[in-house]
Structure formats: structure tokens, C-alpha cells
C-alpha positions in Angstrom: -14.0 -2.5 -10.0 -12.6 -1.3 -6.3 -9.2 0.3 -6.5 -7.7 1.2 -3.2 -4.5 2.6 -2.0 -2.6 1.0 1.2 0.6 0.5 2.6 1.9 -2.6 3.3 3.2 -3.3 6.7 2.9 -6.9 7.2 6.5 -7.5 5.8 8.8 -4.3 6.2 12.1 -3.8 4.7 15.1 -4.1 7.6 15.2 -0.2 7.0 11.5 -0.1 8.5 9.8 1.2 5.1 6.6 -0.9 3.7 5.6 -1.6 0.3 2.7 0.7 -1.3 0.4 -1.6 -2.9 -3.1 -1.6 -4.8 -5.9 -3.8 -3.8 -8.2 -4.5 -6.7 -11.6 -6.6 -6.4 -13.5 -7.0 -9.5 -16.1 -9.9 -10.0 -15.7 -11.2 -6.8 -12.5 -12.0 -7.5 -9.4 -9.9 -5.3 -5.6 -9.5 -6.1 -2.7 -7.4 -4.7 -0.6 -5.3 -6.6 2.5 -4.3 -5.6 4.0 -0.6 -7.4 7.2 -0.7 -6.5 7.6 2.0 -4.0 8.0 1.8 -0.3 7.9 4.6 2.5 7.8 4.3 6.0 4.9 4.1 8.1 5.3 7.8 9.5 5.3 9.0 5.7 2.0 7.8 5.3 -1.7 9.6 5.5 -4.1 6.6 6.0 -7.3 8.9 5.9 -5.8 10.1 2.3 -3.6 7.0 1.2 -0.7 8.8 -0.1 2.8 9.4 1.4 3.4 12.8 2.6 7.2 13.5 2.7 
């Protein structure tokens, strides 16, 4: 199973911050997992995907 990290800009919040969400891929099979959380784009370390405040 892949687990990975991103943020998810494709459909921001009027206050500019994006979803944090997981993408999982496990037996050829993919699905999106939102946590809850949201930051905004400046907040967040792509090399280390995790928000930095």
C-alpha cells in the first residue's frame, strides 16, 4: 500500500486555504482521503508534505 501526503488545491476555500488529503493506492485500486484540515498553500512544504506554520 502507497500512502502519500498532499494538499489539495484544485478546490480552495474562499479564504484561499486547501484541503490536506491522503492518497492511497493498494491493489491497483486508488482513493482520496480527505482529514479534515486545511492550510494555505504558503503553509505548506511540498518536498516534506507537512504544513509549516
Amino acid at each position: 500500500m502507497k500512502l502519500k501526503k498532499m494538499l489539495w488545491t484544485y478546490d480552495p476555500y474562499k479564504d484561499g486555504s486547501c484541503d490536506i488529503k491522503f492518497y492511497t493506492y493498494h491493489n491497483k485500486k486508488q482513493k482520496i482521503l480527505s482529514i479534515g484540515y486545511a492550510v494555505l498553500p504558503e503553509q505548506w512544504d511540498d518536498l516534506q508534505s507537512e504544513a509549516g506554520m
